[in-house]
N, C-alpha and C positions, 0 to 999 in steps of 0.2 A: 428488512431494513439493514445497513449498514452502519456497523461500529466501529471503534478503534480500540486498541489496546496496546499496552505496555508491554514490549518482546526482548527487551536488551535494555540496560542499563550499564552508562560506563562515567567516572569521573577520575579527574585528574588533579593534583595539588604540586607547584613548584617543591622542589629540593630545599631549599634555604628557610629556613624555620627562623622566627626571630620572637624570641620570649618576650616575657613582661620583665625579666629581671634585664633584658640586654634593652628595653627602654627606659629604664630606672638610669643608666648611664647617658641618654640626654635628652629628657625629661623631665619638668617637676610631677612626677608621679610615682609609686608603689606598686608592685606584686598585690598586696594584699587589696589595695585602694580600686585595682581593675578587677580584681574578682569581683571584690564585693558588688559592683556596681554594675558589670558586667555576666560573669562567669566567662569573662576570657581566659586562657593561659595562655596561648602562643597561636601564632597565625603564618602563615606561609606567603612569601614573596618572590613575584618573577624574577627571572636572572635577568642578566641586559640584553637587551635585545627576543626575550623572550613575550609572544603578545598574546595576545585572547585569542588568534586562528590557532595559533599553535598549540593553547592546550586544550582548546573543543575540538581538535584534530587526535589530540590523546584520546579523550574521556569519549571521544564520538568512535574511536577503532574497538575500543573496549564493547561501546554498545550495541555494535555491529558483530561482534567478534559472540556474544552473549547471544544477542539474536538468530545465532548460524543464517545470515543472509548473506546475499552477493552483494556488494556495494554498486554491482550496477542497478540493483532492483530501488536504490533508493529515488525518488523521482519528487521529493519535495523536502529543502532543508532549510528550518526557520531559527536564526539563532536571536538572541536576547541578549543583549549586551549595552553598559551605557560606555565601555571603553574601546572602542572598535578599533581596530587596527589603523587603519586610514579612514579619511573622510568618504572618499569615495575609490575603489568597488567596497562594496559592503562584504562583513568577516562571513558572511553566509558563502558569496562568489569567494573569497578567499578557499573558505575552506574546502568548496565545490572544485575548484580545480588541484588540489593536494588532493582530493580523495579520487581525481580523475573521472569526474561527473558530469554529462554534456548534456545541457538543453534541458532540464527541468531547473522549477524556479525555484532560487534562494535567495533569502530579504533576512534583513535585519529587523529587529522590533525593539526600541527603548520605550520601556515600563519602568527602569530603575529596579531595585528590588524585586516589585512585582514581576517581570518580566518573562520567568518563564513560565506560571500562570499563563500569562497573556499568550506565549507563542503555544503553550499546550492547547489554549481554546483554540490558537487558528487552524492549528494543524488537525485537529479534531475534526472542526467544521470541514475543512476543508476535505478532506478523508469520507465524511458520513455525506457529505455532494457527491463525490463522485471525482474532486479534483486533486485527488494522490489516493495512493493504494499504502506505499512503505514511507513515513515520513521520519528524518534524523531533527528532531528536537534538542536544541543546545543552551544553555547557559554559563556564558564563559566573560569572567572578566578580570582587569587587570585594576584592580581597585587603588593600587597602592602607588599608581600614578598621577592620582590627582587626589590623595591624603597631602594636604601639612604636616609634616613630622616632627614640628615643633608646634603644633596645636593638640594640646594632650586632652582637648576633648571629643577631637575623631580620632587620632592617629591610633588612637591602642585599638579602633574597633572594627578595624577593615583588615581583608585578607586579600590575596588571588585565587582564582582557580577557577577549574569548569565541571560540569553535569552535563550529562546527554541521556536521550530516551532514543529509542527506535520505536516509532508509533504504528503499528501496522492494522489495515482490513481484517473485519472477523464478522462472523454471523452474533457472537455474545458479547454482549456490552463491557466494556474495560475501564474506560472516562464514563461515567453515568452521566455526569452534569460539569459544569464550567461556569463560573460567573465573577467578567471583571468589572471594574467601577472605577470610577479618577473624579478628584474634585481638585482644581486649579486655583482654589482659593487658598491654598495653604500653601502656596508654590514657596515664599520666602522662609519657611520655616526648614526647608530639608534641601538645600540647591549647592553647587557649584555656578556661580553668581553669570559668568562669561562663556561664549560660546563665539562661533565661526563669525557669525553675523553680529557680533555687541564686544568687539572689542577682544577678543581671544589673546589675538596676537600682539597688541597693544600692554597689554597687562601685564607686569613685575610688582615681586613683593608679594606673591602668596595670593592675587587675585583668583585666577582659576583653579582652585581648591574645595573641595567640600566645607560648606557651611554650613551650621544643624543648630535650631533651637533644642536642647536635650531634652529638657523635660516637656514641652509641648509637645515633641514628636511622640514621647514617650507615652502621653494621656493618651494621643489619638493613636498609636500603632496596638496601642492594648484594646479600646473599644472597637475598631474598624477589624479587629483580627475576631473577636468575639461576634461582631454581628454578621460577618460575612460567613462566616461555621457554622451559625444557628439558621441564616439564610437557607443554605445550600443541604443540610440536614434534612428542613422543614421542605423545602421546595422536592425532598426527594422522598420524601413522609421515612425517613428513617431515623430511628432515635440513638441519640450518643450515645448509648452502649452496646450497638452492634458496632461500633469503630475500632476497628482490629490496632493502628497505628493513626499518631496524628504525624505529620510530614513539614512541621512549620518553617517559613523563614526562620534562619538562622542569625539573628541581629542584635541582641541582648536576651541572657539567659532570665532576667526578671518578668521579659516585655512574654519569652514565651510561657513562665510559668503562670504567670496571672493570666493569659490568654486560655489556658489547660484550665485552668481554677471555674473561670467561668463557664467553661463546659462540663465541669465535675468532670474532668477526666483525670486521673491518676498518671504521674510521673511516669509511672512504669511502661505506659502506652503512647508515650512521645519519644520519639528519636529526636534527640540532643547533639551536634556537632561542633557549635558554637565555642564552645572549650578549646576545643584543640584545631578549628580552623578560623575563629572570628566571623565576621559577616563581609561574605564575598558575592554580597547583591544578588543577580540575579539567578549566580552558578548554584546560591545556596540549599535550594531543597532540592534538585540531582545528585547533588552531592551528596546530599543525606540520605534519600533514596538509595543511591548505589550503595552507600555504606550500612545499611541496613539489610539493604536484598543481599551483600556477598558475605556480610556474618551472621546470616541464619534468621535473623529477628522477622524481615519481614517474607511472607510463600505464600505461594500459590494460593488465591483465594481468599487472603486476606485483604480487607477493607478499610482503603485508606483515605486519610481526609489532608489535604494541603492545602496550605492558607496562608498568604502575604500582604506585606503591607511596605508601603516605597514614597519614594520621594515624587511629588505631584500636585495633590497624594494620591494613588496607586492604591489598590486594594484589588484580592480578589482571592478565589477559592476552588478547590478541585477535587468530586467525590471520586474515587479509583479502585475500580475491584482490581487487583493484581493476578 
């Protein structure tokens, strides 16, 4: 049988750094007021003209660069993104011609948050058929394009940046299991209200912005992160304390610790990024990833469990032997 595994890991974060005290200056908000509620400190923002191809073009040479591959060997690239470069080609073709890649397919997937969950299962699947061998798995976005930044109930909680995996053929299992879920009923609680087709371009005064119920998002991003853990655990008859690292969306430091609590899993065994990058949607658990694989925390053979939750709502989950 044919598996996949994880062979490269690479991410990227703008230059421009923008604290909580440099939105205290225009803001009615606190330093102390976005910890506490948060655990943000500062968060990273694209320069101008800088978009989503261009830093999963980073964070993707990194994961190729890690994987000692040819970049011709890649032959399927799925990125996740809800800030795409252009409507259409999609930032997959974007990136497929900068990395000088012909004739295998690359698509875009919008999950929101969940997103690169979602393109891990495809690529997966797709890989254990028979229909890619090297797959460049990307989550990259530019969040901080359609934050309000004088709505100080999103703006302190989004960042930019991108993740990339290099997913490649093996005889020993890497991804064990993959399982996503969406429920459309919850759509108005977690949206950017306008789109292509409802008015886009018609819209001034802050319309196409993220909108977020807080604390309803909040009730369900902590149950839907805990049931989809104990899911994917149980469906794999493996019990939470052989989980070497948990790998969560990175979206509020509260939403992950009560998510960890319900699993009794210990602080110590969650990689935390959330601090010092904010929640950069879909880029956010390759980033963690990478940040974890290149200082030492997470090696070879360890077992890791990743878990998201998005606007939709989006949910889903990812067992990983490393």
């Amino acid at each position: 049988m044919v598996y996949s595994r994880i062979t490269g890991t690479g991410s990227y974060l703008p230059a421009r750094v923008v604290t909580n005290k440099d939105l205290e200056k225009t803001l009615d908000t606190t330093d102390a007021w976005i910890r506490e509620r948060t655990g943000i400190k500062r968060r990273h923002i694209a320069a101008e003209g800088e978009t989503s191809a261009d830093m999963g073009l980073c964070a993707a040479r990194k994961a190729i660069e890690m994987a000692d591959i040819d970049v011709a060997e890649i032959d399927l690239i799925v990125v996740a993104t809800s800030t795409p470069d252009k409507v259409f080609p999609s930032t997959a073709c974007i990136m497929q011609r900068q990395l000088g890649i012909h004739g295998s397919p690359a698509f875009d997937i919008q999950a929101a948050c969940s997103g690169f969950i979602y393109v891990l299962d495809i690529a997966n699947r797709l890989i254990q058929t028979g229909g890619a061998k090297t797959a460049l798995v990307v989550g990259s976005e530019t969040m901080s394009r359609i934050v309000n930044w004088q709505d100080r109930g999103t703006a302190v909680l989004f960042g930019d940046g991108a993740g990339a995996v290099i997913l490649q053929a093996c005889e020993e299992p890497g991804i064990l299991s993959t399982h996503i879920h969406s429920d459309g009923q919850y759509e108005n609680l977690l949206e950017v209200p306008q789109g292509i087709s409802s008015g886009f371009d018609t819209v001034r005064d802050g319309g196409a912005y993220i909108r977020m119920n807080g604390n309803a998002v909040f009730r369900k991003a902590v149950a839907m992160l805990g049931s989809a853990a104990k899911e994917i655990l149980s469906k794999n008859g493996i019990d939470k304390s052989e989980v070497d690292w948990m790998v969560p969306h990175q979206a509020n430091l509260r939403i992950i610790t009560a998510a960890a609590k319900k699993l009794d899993l210990p602080m110590e065994r969650v990689v935390v990024t959330v601090d010092e990058q904010a929640n950069t949607s879909s880029a956010s658990i390759p980033l963690a990833l990478d940040t974890a694989v290149r200082d030492g925390r997470i090696m070879s053979g360890h077992l890791l469990l990743f878990g998201a939750f998005g606007a939709g709502f989006t949910w889903g989950s990812a067992l990983v032997r490393y």
